[in-house]
N, C-alpha and C positions, 0 to 999 in steps of 0.2 A: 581532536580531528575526527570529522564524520569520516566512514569508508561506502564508498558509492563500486557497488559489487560489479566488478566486471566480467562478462557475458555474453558480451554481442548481442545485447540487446536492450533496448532502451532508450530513451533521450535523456543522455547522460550529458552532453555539451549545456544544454539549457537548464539541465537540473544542476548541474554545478557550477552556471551565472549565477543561477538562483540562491545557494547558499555562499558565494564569495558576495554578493548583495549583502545577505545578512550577516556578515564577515566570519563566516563561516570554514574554518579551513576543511579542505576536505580529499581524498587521493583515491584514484580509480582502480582497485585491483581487485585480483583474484589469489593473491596468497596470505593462507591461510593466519600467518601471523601475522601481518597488518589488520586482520581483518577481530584480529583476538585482540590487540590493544588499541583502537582505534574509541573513542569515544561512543558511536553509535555506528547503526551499521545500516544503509540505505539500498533496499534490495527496490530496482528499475523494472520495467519489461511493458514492450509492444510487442503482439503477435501471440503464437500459438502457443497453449499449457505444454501440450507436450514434447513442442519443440527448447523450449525453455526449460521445463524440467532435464531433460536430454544434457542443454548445455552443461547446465549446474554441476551434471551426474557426471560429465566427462571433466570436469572442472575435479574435481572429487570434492567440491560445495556442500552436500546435501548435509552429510552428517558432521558438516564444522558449521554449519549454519544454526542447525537444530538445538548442538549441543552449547555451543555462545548465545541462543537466544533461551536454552533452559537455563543456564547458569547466569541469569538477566541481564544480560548485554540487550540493550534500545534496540528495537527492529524496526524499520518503515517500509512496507513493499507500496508500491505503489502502480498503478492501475493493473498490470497483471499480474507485477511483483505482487500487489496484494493477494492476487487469486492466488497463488502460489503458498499461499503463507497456509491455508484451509488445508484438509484433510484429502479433499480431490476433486476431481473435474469431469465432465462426463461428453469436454470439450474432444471431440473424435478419438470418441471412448470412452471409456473408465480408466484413469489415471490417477495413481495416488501426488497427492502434492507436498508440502513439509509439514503440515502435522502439527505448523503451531498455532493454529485456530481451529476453533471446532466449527466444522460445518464443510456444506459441498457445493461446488461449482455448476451453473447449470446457465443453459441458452436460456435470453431473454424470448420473451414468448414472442410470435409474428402473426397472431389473429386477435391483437388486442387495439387494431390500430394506432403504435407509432411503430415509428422506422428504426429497421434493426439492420446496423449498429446503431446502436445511440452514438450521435455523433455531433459536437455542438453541446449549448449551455444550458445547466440545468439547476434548478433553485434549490438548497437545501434547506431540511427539516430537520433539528435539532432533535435527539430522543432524550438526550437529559438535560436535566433544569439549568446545568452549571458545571464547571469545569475547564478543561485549559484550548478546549475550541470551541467553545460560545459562541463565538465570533462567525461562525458556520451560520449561524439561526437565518435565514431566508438569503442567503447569500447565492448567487451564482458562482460557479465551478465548470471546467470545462472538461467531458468525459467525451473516452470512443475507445466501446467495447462494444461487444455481442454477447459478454454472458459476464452472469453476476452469480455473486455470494448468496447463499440460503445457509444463513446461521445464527444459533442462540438469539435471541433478546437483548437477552443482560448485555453481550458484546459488540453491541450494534449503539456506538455514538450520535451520527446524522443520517439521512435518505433523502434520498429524493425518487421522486414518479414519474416511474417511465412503462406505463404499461400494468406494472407494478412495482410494489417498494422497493428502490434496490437501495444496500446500505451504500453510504459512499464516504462513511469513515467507520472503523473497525476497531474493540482494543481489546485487547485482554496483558491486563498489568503492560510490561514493557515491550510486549508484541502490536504496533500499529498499521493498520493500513489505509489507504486510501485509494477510492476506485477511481476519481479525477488525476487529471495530473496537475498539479499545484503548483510546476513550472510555466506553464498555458493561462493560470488562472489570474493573472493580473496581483493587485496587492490583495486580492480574497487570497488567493494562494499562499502568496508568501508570508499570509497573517498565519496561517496554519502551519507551514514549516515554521517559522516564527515559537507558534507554541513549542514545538515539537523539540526544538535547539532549548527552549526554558525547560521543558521536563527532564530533559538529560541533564544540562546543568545543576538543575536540584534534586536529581536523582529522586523525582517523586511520578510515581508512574500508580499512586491509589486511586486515583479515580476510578479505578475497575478491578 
């Protein structure tokens, strides 16, 4: 059973079509040991870093998050869940985020000519040769945010161009994210949760 992190915040309805689709069982909460035996653990979020980090924090989420995703429990934050996942945001301020990806949060630039939010579909570029989202390679995904991830190389799966590179899948071992939402994204998306339900399965998360 995936745990789809409750928070008020997210499209958690259509994210959990999305994996009863892929027969996915899956349970919407916020305590802490559901959240410790659950097969993987699916961190959601529309809206502001720091009003989402806030939730977590009054959730008392942060440091049962951090320490099930250092002790390798499967992570997938997704479009801001993903920002979240980074070390911080500089989203109305300086704010630290959860610390399990390296790297920082920053506005899409607005004198590059496109439109900020990115809002609408965008083609992705694969950055390695091979792996369990291949299937990413020139694929459309559908994103809306205002600000993206600035981090490592090495942890940066696919992009796409929006002004400039933004990553739009993320990994480090069994911490992943994705800046699309993959419930939106037609069967591109559900090919990538898709992966994502095979790597917990085999418990193989070396690609990174």
């Amino acid at each position: 059973m995936f745990a789809i992190v409750d928070y008020d915040t997210g499209n958690t309805r259509n994210l959990k079509k999305a994996f009863d689709y892929l027969q996915v069982p899956t349970v919407l909460t916020a305590d802490p040991q559901q959240l410790a035996v659950a097969d993987a653990i699916i961190l959601p979020g529309v809206g502001a870093f720091t009003a989402a980090m806030a939730a977590l924090k009054e959730r008392r989420l942060v440091s049962v998050l951090q320490t099930l995703a250092q002790n390798g429990k499967p992570v997938l934050g997704i479009c801001l869940g993903m920002q979240l996942l980074f070390e911080s945001s500089s989203e109305y301020g300086e704010h630290s985020g959860l610390g399990l990806l390296s790297g920082h949060v920053t506005a899409l630039p607005t004198d590059l000519n496109v439109k900020v939010p990115q809002m609408g579909w965008n083609q992705n570029e694969l950055q390695r040769s091979d792996g369990p989202f291949a299937s990413i390679d020139a694929a459309y995904t559908y994103f809306v945010h205002s600000y993206y991830a600035v981090c490592p190389v090495a942890e940066i799966v696919a992009t796409v161009q929006h002004g400039v590179q933004v990553p739009s899948i993320v990994q480090r071992q069994n911490v992943i994210g994705m800046q699309f939402h993959p419930e939106k994204s037609g069967q591109v998306g559900l090919k990538q949760l898709a992966a994502f339900k095979e790597m917990v399965s085999a418990n193989d998360f070396s690609s990174n």
